[in-house]
C-alpha positions as CSV (number, residue, x, y, z in Angstrom):
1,X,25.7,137.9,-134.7
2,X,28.3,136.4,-133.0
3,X,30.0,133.0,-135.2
4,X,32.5,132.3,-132.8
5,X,31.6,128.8,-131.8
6,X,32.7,125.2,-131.5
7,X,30.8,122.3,-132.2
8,X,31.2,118.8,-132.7
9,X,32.4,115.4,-131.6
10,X,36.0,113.9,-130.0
11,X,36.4,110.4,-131.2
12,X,39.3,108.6,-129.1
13,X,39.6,105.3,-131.1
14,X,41.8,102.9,-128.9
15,X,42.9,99.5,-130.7
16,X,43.5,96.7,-127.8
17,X,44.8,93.1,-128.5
18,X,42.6,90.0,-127.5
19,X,44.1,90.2,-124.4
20,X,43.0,93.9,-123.6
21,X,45.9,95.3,-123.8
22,X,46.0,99.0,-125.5
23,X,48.2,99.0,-128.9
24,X,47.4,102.7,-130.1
25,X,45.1,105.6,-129.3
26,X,44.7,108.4,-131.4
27,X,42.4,111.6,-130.5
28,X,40.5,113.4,-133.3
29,X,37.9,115.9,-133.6
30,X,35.3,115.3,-136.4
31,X,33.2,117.5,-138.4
32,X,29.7,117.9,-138.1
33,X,28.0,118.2,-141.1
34,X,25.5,121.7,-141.2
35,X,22.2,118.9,-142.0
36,X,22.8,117.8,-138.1
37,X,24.0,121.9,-136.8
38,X,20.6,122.7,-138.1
39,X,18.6,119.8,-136.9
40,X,20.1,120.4,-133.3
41,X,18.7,123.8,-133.5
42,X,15.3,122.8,-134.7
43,X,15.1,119.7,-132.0
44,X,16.6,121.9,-128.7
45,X,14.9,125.7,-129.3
46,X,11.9,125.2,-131.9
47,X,10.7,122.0,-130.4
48,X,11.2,120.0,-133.9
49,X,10.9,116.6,-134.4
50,X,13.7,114.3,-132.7
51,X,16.0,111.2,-133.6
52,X,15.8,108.4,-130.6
53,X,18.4,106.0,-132.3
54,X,22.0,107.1,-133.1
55,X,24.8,104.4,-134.6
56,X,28.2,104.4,-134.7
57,X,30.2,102.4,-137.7
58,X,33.8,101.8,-139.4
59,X,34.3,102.6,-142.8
60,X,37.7,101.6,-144.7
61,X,38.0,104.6,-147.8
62,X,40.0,107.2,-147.2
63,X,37.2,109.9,-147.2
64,X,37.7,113.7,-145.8
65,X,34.3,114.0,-144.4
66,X,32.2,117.5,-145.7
67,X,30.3,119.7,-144.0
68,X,27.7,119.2,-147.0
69,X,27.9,115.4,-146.6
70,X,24.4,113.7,-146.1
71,X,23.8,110.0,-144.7
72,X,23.6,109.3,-148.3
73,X,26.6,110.9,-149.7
74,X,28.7,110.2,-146.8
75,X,27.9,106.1,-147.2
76,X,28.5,106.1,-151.2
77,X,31.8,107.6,-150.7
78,X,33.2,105.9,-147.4
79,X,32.8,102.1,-147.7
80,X,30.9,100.7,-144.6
81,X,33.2,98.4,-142.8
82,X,31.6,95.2,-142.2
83,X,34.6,93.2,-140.7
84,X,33.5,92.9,-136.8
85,X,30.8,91.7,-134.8
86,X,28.0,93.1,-133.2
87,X,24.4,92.3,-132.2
88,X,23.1,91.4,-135.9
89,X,24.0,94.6,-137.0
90,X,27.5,96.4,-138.4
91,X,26.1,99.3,-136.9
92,X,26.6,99.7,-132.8
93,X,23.4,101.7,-131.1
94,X,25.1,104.2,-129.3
95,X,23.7,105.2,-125.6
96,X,24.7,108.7,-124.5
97,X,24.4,109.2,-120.9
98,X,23.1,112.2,-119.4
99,X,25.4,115.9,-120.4
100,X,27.4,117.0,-117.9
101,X,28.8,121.1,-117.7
102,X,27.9,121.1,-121.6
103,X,29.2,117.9,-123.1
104,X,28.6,114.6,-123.0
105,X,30.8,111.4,-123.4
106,X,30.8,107.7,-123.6
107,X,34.2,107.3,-121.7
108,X,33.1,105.1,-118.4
109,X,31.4,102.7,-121.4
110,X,32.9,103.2,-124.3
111,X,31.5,101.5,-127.5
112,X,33.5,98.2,-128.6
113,X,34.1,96.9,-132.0
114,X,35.1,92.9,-132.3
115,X,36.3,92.0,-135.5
116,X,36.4,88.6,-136.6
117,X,39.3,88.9,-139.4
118,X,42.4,91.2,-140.2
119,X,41.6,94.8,-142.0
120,X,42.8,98.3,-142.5
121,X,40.2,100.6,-140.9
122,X,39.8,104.3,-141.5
123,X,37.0,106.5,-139.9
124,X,36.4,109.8,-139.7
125,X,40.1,110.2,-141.5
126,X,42.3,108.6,-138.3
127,X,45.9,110.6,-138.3
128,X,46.8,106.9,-139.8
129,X,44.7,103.6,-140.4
130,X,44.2,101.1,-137.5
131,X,45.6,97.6,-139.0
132,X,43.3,95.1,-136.8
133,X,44.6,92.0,-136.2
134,X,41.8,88.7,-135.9
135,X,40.7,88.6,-132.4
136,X,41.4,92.2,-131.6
137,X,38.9,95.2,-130.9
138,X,38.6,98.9,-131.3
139,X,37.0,100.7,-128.7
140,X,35.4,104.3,-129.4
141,X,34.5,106.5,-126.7
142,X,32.9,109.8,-127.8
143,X,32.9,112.7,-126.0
144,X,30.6,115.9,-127.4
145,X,31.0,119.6,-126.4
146,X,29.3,122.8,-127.0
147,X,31.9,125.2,-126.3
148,X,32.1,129.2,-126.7
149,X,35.2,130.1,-128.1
């Protein structure tokens, strides 16, 4: 069997000032953990139950994600962020919009954090932390590829 494959997300974290005005950007690719590899599998070809929900959050540790990481895991070691506003939640429902030549990406909407006081904010281990000033916001647009390599 072939093993040469690519999968996973492309977070582009962009801090902006209160005025809108872009700060930083940095581009990283994440890790997927095997849990959600094998879950896409079962969902897409085996007809397998199916999330409807996904969230995106901050988190402040500075935690190398695993490939064996679980939700569980993953939230006892990274220190949810809970700095910013959002709809009565620190999580932000994320809304994928329909793939497109085998990705998909939340660029023309990207998801927008507000925070409401100064922090250090690291997430899926940023090249370097984001220091977000009061009144500021972090915008995250994902992109998601299946690519052959």
């Amino acid at each position: 069997m072939n093993n040469d494959y690519k999968v996973g997300f492309v977070y582009t974290p962009t801090q902006i000032d209160e005025d809108g005005q872009i700060i930083s950007q940095q581009e990283m690719h994440n890790l997927m953990p095997g849990d959600m590899i094998t879950y896409m599998l079962n969902a897409a070809l085996r007809g397998g139950s199916q999330y409807s929900t996904y969230y995106l959050s901050l988190f402040e540790n500075n935690y190398t994600p695993l490939a064996t990481d679980t939700m569980t895991t993953f939230m006892a070691a990274c220190g949810e962020n809970t700095s910013y506003t959002t709809t009565g939640t620190n999580r932000l429902t994320l809304t994928l919009p329909a793939p497109v030549a085998g990705s998909i990406t939340t660029s023309a909407s990207p998801n927008e954090f507000a925070f409401t006081g100064a922090l250090l904010v690291s997430a899926a281990l940023f090249a370097s932390p984001f220091t977000m000033a009061n009144l500021g916001a972090l915008r995250v647009p994902i992109g998601f590829a299946l690519v052959s390599a």
